[in-house]
C-alpha positions as CSV (number, residue, x, y, z in Angstrom):
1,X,90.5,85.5,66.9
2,X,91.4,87.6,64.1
3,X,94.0,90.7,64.3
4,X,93.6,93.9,63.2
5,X,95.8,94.4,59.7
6,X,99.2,96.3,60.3
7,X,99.1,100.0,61.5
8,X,102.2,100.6,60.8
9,X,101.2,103.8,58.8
10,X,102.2,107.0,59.6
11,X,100.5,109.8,61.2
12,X,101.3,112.3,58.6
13,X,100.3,110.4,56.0
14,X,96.8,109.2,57.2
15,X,95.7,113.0,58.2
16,X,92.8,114.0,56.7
17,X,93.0,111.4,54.1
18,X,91.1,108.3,52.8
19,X,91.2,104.8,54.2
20,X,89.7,101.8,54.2
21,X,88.2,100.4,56.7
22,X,89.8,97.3,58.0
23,X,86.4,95.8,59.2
24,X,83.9,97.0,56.2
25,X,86.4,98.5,53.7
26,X,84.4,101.7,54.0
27,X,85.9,104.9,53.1
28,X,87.0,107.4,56.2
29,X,89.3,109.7,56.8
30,X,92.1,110.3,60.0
31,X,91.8,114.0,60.6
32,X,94.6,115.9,62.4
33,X,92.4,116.5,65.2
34,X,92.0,113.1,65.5
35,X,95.5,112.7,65.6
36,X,96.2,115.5,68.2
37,X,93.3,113.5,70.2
38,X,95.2,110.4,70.1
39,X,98.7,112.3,71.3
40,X,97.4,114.0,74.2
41,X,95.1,110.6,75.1
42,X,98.7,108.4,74.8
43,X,99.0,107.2,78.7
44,X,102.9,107.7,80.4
45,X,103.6,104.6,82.3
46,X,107.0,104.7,84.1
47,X,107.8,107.9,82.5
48,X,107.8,106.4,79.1
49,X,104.8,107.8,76.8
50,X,103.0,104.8,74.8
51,X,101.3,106.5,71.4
52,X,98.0,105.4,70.6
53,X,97.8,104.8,66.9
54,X,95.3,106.3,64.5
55,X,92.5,103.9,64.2
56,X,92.4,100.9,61.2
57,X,88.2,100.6,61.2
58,X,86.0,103.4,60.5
59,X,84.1,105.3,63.4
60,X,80.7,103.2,62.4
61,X,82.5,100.2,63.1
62,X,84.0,101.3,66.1
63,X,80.3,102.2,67.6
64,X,79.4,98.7,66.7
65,X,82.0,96.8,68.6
66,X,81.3,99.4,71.3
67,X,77.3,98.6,71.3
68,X,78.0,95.0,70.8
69,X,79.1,94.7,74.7
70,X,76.1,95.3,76.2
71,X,72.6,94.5,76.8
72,X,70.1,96.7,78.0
73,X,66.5,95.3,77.5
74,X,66.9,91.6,77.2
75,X,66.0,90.0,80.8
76,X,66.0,86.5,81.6
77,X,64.9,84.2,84.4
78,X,68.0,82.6,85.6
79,X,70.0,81.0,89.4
80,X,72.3,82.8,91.2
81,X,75.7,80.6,90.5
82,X,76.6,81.6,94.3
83,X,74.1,81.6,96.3
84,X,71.2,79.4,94.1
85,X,69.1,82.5,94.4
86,X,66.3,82.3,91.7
87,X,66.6,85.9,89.9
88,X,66.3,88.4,86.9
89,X,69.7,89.0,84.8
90,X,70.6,90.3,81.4
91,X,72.6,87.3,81.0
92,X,70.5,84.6,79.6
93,X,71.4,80.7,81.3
94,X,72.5,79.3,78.4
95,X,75.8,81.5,78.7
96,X,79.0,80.0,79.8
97,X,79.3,82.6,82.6
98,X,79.5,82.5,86.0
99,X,76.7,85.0,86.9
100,X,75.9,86.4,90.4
101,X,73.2,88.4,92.1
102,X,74.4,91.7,92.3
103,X,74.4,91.8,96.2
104,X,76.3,88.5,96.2
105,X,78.3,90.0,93.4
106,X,79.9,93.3,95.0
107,X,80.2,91.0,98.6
108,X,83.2,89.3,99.8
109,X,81.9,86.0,99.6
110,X,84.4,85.9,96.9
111,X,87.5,87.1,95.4
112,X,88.7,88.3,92.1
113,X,92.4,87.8,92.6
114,X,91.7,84.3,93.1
115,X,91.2,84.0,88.9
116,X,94.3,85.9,88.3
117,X,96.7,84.5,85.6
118,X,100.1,85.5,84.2
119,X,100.4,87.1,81.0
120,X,101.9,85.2,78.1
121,X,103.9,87.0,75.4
122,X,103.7,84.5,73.2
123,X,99.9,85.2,72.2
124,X,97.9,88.0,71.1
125,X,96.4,89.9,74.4
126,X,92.8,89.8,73.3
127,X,92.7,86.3,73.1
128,X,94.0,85.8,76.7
129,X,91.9,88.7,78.0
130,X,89.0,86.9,76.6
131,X,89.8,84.0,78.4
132,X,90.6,86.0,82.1
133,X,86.8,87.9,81.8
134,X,84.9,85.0,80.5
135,X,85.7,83.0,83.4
136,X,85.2,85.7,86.4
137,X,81.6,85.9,87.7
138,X,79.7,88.5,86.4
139,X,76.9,90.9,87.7
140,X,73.2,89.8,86.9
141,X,72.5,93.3,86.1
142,X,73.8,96.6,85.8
143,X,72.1,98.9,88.3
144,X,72.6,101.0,91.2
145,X,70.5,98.3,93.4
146,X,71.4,99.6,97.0
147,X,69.4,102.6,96.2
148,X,66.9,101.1,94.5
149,X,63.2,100.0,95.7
150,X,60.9,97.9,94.1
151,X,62.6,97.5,90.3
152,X,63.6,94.1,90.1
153,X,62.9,94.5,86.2
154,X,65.5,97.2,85.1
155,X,68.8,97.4,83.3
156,X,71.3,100.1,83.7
157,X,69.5,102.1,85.9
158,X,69.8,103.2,89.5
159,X,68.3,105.3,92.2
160,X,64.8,104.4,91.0
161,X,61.2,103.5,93.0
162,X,58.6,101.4,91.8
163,X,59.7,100.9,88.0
164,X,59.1,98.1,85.2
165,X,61.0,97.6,82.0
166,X,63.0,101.2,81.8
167,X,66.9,101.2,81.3
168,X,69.5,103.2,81.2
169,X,67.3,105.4,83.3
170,X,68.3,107.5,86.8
171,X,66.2,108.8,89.9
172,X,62.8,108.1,88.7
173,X,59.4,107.0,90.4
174,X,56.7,105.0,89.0
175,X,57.8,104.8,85.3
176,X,57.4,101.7,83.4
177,X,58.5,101.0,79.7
178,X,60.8,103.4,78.9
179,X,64.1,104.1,78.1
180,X,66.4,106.8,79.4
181,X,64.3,108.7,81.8
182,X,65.7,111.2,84.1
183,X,63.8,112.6,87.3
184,X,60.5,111.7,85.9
185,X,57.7,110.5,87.7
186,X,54.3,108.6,86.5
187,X,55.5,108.0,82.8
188,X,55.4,105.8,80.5
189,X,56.8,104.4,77.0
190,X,58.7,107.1,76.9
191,X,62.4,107.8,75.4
192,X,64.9,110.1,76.4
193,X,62.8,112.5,79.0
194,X,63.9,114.1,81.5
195,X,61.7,115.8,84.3
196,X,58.3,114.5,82.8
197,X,55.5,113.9,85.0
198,X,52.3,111.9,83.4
199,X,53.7,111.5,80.2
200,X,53.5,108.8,78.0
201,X,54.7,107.8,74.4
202,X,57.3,111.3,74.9
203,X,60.4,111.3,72.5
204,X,63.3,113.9,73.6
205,X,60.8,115.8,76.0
206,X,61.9,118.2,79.1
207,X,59.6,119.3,81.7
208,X,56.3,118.3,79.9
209,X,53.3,117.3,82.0
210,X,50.1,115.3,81.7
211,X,51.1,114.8,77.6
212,X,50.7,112.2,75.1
213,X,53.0,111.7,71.9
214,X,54.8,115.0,72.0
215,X,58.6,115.0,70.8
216,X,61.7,117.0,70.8
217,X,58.9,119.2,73.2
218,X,59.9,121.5,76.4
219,X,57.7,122.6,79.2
220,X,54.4,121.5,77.7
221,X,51.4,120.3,79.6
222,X,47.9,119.0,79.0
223,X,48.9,118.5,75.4
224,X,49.4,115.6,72.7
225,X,50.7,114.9,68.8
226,X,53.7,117.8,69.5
227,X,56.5,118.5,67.5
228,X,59.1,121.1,68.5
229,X,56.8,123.2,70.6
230,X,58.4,124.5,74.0
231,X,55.5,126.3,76.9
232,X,52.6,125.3,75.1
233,X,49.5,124.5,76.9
234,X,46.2,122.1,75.8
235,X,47.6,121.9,72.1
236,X,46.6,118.9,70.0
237,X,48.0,118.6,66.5
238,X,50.7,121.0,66.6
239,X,54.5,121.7,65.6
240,X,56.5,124.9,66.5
241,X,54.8,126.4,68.8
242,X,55.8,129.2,71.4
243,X,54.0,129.3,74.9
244,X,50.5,129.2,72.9
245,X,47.4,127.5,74.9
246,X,44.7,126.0,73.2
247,X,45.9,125.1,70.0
248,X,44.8,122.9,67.5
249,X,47.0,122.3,64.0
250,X,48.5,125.4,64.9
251,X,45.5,127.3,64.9
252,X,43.5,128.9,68.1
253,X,40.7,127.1,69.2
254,X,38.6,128.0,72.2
255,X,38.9,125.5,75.4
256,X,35.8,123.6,74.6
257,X,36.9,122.8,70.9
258,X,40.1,121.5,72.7
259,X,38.6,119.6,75.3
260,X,35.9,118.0,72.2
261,X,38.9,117.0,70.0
262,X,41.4,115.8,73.3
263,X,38.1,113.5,74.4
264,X,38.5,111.7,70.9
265,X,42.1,109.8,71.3
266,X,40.5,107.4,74.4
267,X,39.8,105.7,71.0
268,X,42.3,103.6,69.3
269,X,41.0,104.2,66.4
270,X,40.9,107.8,66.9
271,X,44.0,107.4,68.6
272,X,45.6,105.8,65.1
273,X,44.1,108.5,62.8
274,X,45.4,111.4,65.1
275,X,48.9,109.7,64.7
276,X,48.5,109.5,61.1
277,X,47.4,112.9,60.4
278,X,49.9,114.8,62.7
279,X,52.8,112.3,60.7
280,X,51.7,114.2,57.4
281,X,51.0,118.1,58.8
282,X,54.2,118.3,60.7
283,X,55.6,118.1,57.5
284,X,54.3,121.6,56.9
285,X,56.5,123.1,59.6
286,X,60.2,123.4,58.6
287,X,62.8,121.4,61.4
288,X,66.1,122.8,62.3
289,X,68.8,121.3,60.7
290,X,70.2,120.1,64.2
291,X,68.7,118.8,67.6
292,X,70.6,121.1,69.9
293,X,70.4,123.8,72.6
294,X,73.4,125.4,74.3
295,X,75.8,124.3,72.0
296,X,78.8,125.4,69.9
297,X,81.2,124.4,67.5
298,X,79.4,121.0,67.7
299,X,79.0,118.4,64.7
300,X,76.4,115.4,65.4
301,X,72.7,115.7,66.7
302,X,70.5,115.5,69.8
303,X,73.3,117.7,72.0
304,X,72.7,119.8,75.0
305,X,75.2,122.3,76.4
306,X,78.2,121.1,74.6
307,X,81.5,122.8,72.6
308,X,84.1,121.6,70.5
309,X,82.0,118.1,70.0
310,X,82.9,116.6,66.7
311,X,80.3,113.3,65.5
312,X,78.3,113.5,69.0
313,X,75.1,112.0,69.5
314,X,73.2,111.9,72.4
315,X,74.8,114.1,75.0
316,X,75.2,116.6,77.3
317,X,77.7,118.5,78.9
318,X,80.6,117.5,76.2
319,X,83.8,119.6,76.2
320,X,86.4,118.3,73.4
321,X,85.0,115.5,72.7
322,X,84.9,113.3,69.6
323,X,82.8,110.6,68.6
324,X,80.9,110.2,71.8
325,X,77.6,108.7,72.1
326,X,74.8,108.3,74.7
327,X,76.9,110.8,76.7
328,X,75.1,110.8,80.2
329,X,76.8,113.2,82.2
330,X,79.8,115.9,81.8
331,X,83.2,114.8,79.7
332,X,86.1,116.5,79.0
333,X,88.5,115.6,76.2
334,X,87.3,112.0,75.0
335,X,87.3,110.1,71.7
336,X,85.5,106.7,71.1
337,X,83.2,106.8,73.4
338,X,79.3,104.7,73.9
339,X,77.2,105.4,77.5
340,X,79.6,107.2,79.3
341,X,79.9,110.1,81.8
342,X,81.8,112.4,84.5
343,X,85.4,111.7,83.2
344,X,88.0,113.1,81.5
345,X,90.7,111.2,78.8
346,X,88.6,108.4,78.1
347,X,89.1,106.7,74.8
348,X,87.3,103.5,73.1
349,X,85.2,102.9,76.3
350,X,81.4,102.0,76.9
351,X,79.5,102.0,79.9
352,X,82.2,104.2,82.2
353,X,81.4,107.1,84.7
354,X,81.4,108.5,87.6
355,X,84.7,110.2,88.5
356,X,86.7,108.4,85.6
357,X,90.0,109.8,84.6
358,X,92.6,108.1,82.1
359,X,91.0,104.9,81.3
360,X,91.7,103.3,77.5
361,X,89.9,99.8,76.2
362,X,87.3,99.3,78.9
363,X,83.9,98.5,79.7
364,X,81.3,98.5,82.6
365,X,84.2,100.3,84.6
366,X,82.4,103.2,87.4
367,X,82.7,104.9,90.4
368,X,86.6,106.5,91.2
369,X,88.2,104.4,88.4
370,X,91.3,106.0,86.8
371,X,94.6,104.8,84.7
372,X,92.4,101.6,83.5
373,X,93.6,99.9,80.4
374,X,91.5,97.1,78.9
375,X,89.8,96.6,81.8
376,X,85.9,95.3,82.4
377,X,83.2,95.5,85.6
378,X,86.0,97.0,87.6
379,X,85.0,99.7,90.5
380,X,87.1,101.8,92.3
381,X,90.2,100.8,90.9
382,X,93.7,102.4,89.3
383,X,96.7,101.3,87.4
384,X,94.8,98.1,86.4
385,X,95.7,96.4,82.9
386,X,93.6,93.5,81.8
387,X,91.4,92.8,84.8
388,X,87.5,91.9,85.1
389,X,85.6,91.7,88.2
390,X,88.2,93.8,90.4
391,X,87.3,96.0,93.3
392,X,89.3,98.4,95.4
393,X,92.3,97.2,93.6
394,X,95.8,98.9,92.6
395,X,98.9,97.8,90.6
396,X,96.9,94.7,89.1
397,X,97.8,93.1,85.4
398,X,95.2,90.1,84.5
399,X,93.7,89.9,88.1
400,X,97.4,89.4,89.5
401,X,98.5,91.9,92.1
402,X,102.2,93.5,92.1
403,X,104.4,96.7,93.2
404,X,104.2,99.6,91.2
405,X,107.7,98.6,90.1
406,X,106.8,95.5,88.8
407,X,103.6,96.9,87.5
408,X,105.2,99.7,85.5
409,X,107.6,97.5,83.9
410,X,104.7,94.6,83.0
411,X,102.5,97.1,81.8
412,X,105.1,98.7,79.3
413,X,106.2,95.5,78.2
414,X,102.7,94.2,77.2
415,X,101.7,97.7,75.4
416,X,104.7,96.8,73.5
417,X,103.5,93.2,72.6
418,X,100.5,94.5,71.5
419,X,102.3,97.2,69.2
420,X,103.6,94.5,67.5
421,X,100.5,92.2,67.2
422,X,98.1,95.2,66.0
423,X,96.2,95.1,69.2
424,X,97.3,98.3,70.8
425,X,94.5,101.0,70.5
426,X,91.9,98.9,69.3
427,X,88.6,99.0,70.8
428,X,87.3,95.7,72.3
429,X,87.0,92.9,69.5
430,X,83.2,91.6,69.0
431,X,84.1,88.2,70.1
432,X,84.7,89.6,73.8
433,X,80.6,90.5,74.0
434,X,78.9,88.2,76.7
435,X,75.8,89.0,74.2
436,X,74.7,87.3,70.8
437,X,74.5,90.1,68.6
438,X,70.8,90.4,68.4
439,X,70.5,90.6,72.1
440,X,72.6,93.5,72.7
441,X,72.4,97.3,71.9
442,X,74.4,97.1,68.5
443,X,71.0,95.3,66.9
444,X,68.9,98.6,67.3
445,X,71.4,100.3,65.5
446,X,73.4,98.3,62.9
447,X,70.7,95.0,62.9
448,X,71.5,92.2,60.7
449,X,70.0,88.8,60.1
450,X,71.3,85.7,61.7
451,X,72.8,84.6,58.7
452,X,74.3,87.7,58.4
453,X,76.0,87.9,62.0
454,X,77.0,84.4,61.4
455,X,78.8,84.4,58.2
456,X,81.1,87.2,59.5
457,X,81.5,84.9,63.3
458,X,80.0,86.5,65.7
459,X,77.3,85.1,67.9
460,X,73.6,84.5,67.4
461,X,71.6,84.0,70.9
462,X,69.0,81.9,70.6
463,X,65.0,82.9,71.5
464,X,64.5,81.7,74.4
465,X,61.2,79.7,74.7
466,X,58.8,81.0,77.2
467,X,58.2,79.7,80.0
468,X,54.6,81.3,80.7
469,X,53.4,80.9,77.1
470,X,49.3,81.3,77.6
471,X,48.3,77.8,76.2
472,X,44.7,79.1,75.9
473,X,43.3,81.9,73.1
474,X,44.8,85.1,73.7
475,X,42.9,88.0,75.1
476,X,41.9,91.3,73.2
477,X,42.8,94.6,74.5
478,X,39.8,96.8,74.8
479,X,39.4,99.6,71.8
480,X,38.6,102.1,73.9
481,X,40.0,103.4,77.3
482,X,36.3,104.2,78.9
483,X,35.0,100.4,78.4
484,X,38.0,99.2,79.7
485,X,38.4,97.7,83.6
486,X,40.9,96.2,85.9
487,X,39.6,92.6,84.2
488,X,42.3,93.6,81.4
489,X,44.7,93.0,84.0
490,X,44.0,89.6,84.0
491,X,44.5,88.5,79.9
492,X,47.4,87.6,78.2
493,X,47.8,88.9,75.0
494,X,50.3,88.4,71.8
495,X,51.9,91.3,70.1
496,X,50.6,91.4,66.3
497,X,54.4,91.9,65.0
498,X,56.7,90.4,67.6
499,X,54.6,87.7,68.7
500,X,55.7,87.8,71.9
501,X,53.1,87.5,75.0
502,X,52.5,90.5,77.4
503,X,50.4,91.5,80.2
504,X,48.8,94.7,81.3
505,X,49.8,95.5,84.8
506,X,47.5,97.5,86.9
507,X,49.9,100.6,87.0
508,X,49.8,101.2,83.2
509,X,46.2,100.7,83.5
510,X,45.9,103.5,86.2
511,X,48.1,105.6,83.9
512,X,46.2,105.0,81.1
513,X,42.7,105.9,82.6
514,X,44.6,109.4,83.8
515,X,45.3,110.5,80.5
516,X,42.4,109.2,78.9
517,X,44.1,106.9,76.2
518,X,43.8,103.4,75.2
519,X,45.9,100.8,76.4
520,X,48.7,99.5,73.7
521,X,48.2,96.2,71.8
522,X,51.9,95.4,70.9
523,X,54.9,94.5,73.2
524,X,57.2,96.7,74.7
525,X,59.8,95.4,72.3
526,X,58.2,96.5,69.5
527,X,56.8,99.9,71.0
528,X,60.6,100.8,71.5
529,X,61.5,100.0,68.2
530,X,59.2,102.0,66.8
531,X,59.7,105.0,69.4
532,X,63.0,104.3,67.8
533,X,62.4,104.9,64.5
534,X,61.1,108.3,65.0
535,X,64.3,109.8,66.2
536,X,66.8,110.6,63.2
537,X,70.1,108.5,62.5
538,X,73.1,108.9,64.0
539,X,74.8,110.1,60.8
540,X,74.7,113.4,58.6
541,X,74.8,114.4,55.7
542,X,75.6,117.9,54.2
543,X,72.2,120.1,52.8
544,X,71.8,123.5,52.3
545,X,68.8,125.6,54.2
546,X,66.0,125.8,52.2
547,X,65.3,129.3,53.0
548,X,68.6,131.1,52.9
549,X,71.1,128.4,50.8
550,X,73.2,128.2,53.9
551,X,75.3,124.8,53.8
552,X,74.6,123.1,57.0
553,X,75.5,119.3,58.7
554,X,72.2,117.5,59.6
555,X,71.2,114.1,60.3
556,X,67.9,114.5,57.5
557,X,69.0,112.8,54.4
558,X,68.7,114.6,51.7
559,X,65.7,112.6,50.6
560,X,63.5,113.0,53.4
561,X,60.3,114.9,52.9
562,X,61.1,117.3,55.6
563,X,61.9,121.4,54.8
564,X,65.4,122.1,56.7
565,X,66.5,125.3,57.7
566,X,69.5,126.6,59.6
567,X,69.8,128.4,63.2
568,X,69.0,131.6,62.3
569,X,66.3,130.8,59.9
570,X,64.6,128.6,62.2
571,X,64.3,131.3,64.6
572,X,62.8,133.3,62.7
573,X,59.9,131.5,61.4
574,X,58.6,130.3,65.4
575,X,59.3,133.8,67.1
C-alpha cells in the first residue's frame, strides 16, 4: 500500500499557503482555521494530547477517498454467508467478504472479538487494518431494517413503508426511485425532497404537492417545469415566482388555459418539448449566487440553517464546520466530513451519526458511538481504535479487548507509530473500499474510466451479467400516459443509454396515471444521473453580481449561461 509523503511540515509555515497535493499535485492551501480546526479536533488519550497534522492531499481528494467507501445504489442478488439466506446486498458475491443478512448481522449468533488480532509495530497501520476489516462479516445493507416494512430494495435508508430503489432516504411511504427523500409520501424519481407528497422528477423541493419537474421549489402544488418558485399554485413553465396561482411562463393565465396546457405533458413528446423549452426560458430569470436559506457566514452551496460553514455542500443544521458534505442532520465543530449527522468533533469520517462525539478515521460508525479512531460498522461503542464489526464494546484496539490502562498506553503508542509512518490524520486510503470504484458514490462525482482507475491501482468491479436478461424482443413503453394499461406491467424493456433491462411495476404506474404523465423509457440508473446533472458542482468559483458588481462565491462557473446576482439583488427582482 502506498504511504502518504512526509508531513513533517510545520504549521506555521503551511497557513494559508500553497501546496501540492500529495495524491493529484493540485494546488491548495492550509488556512489557519484549518489549523485551529485540527488543534481543538487533536484527541487526549491518557492525558497526553496527540496533534492532528495539517492535511498532505487536497480537500477534492479527500472527498474522493471519503465517497470511495460506500455504495448506495448498486444491489445485488447474493447468500447469506451465516445463515444460507438468499438476499439483496450492496455487496456484490464476487467480493472476498464475509457478508451477513442484516438480522443475522446485529445477532449474537456470532462474535466480533473472536477476529481480534494484536497490533504489529513493525508495519504501517493501514495495511493491518485492512487486513482486520476485510476479514469480519459485514452487513448486506445499510438500513434501519427493524423499523422498516416492505423495502427489501433500499440502501441507506431507514424507518421507511412500501419503498423501491430510494437511498439514503428516512421515514418515507410509498416512494420509489429516489434519492434522499425525507417524510415524503407517494413520490417518485425524485432527489433531495423533503415533505413532498405526489411528486415526481422534484430536485431540492420542500413541501410541494401533486408536482412534476419543479426544482430548488417550496410549498408548490398542482404545478410542473419550476425553477425557484416558493407558494405557487397550477404554474407551468415558470421560474421565480412568489405565491402566484395559475401561471404560465411567468405570465397569468386563466384556470382553463392552465388546465389546456397541464393536459398536454401526458405526452412524451409533449412531455420532451416542455422540458426543452423551460431549459432555455429559465435562463431569462437571474439565479442567486447561492442555494441557501437560514444561513450565515457560510461558503459552499445547497445549505439550510447553517453558520460559520466553510466548503459545505449539502447540509443542514451545520455549526463550525468545514468541509462537510451530505450533512443529514445537526453538527457542531467538524472537518472532513461525507454523510454524516448529530455529532460533534468528527473529523475525516463518512457515514457517522446519531449521537457521535470525538470520532477520527471512521466509517459506517452510528448510534451512541464516541472516542472512535479508525474504526468501521461499529455501534454503540467508545475508546475503540482499529476495530470493524464491534458492538457494545469499550477499551478495544483491533477487535482485542483490554483495561483502560492497557488501552490508553496501546493507543498512544500506535498514534505514535503512525506519526512516524505518515499515517496519523489521514483519511481512509482507497484501497480499504469494499467497492470497485465505479460501484460506489465517488463515480457520480469524480467518474473515471476503467483504465483510468486501474492505472492509478484501485479496483474496477466487474458488470455483473444478469441473471433475468429478457431473451425475447424488448417491449416499448407506451407514448402516452392515456393509452397506456396495467399490460405495461408485464414487458421488459432496455434503457436506450444504459442498456440495462427494467420493468414497470404497478405502483409507478398508479403514480403515473395520478399525475397524468408518461411513464419513463430509461433506467433508474440513468434517470439519477441525469437528475444529477441538473444540480450545480460542488465547487465555486468567485463572480461578481451582474446587477450591482458585488464579488460573490458561487458554484456557476463563470461560463455558464446563467445571470447571477447576489442576496440582496435577488430579492429584489422576485418581491
Amino acid at each position: 500500500m502506498q504511504q502518504t509523503p512526509n508531513q513533517s511540515t510545520s504549521a506555521s509555515s503551511v497557513s494559508g499557503t500553497g501546496h501540492a497535493c500529495a495524491h493529484c499535485s493540485q494546488a491548495f492551501d492550509v488556512t489557519e482555521e484549518d489549523l485551529q480546526m485540527l488543534d481543538a479536533l487533536s484527541p487526549i488519550i491518557g492525558g497526553k494530547k496527540y496533534p492532528l497534522p495539517p492535511p498532505t492531499i487536497c480537500p477534492e481528494e479527500r472527498e474522493r477517498m471519503r465517497l470511495a467507501q460506500t455504495n448506495h445504489i448498486n444491489l445485488y442478488e447474493r447468500t447469506c454467508d451465516l445463515s444460507g439466506e438468499k438476499m439483496i446486498s450492496s455487496i456484490s458475491p464476487d467480493k472476498p467478504f464475509k457478508v451477513y443478512k442484516q438480522e443475522q448481522w446485529y445477532s449474537d449468533r456470532w462474535d466480533p472479538l473472536e477476529y481480534g488480532k494484536e497490533f504489529d509495530f513493525s508495519r504501517p497501520f493501514f495495511d493491518q487494518f485492512k487486513e482486520l476489516s476485510w476479514s469480519v462479516p459485514k452487513p448486506a445493507l445499510f438500513t434501519a431494517f427493524q423499523y422498516d416494512e416492505n423495502c427489501a430494495y433500499t440502501n441507506n435508508a431507514g424507518k421507511n413503508k412500501n419503498c423501491y430503489l430510494i437511498f439514503d432516504s428516512d421515514e418515507n411511504r410509498d416512494c420509489y426511485y429516489s434519492y434522499s427523500l425525507n417524510g415524503c409520501v407517494d413520490c417518485s424519481d425524485c432527489y433531495r425532497a423533503r415533505k413532498c407528497t405526489l411528486c415526481c422528477e422534484c430536485i431540492d423541493c420542500v413541501q410541494c404537492y401533486e408536482s412534476i419537474y419543479l426544482q430548488d421549489c417550496e410549498n408548490c402544488s398542482n404545478s410542473a417545469f419550476l425553477k425557484n418558485c416558493i407558494g405557487c399554485k397550477n404554474c407551468l413553465m415558470c421560474s421565480n415566482l412568489r405565491n402566484k396561482e395559475y401561471y404560465v411562463e411567468n405570465k397569468k393565465v386563466t384556470p382553463e388555459q392552465f388546465a389546456e396546457y397541464r393536459a398536454l405533458l401526458g405526452s412524451r413528446k409533449s412531455l420532451q418539448r416542455a422540458g426543452e423549452r423551460f431549459a432555455k426560458l429559465k435562463l431569462e430569470y437571474p439565479q442567486k449566487y447561492i442555494h441557501g436559506v437560514q444561513i450565515e457566514n457560510v461558503v459552499g452551496d445547497y445549505l439550510v440553517n447553517s453558520k460559520n460553514a466553510y466548503m459545505c455542500f449539502d447540509s443542514e443544521d451545520l455549526w463550525d464546520c468545514r468541509y462537510v458534505y451530505q450533512g443529514f442532520m445537526p453538527l457542531k465543530n467538524c472537518m472532513d466530513l461525507q454523510e454524516c449527522g448529530e455529532g460533534e468533533r468528527l473529523y475525516n469520517c463518512s457515514v457517522v451519526g446519531y449521537n457521535a462525539n470525538s470520532l477520527i478515521g471512521c466509517d459506517q460508525c452510528l448510534q451512541q458511538v464516541s472516542d472512535l479512531l479508525y474504526c468501521t460498522h461499529c455501534f454503540h461503542c467508545t475508546n475503540c481504535f482499529g476495530c470493524s464489526g464491534l458492538r457494545n464494546r469499550k477499551y478495544c484496539i483491533f477487535n482485542k479487548q483490554y483495561t483502560k490502562e492497557a488501552y490508553d498506553a496501546l493507543a498512544g503508542k500506535m498514534i505514535e507509530h503512525m506519526q512516524k509512518t505518515n499515517e496519523w490524520g489521514q483519511c481512509l486510503p482507497m484501497e480499504m473500499s469494499m467497492f470497485g470504484y465505479n460501484e460506489s458514490t465517488v463515480q457520480e462525482y469524480f467518474p473515471l474510466t476503467k483504465q483510468d482507475v486501474e492505472a492509478r491501482g484501485w479496483m474496477w468491479s466487474p458488470v455483473p451479467e444478469q441473471k433475468d436478461a429478457h431473451p425475447g424482443p424488448f417491449s416499448n413503453v407506451p407514448d402516452d400516459i392515456g393509452d397506456t394499461t396495467e399490460a405495461v406491467c408485464k414487458g421488459i424493456y432496455q434503457c436506450p443509454v444504459t442498456k440495462k433491462a427494467f420493468k414497470i411495476v404497478e405502483q409507478e404506474l398508479e403514480l403515473a396515471q395520478k399525475l397524468h404523465i408518461p411513464l419513463p423509457v430509461t433506467s433508474f440508473f440513468q434517470r439519477h444521473k441525469e437528475r444529477m446533472a441538473l444540480r450545480n458542482p460542488r465547487k465555486l468559483w468567485k463572480r461578481t453580481c451582474s446587477k450591482c458588481s458585488k464579488e460573490v462565491i458561487t458554484s456557476y462557473a463563470p461560463e455558464r449561461p446563467e445571470e447571477i446576482v447576489c442576496e440582496e439583488c435577488y430579492a429584489k427582482a422576485v418581491y
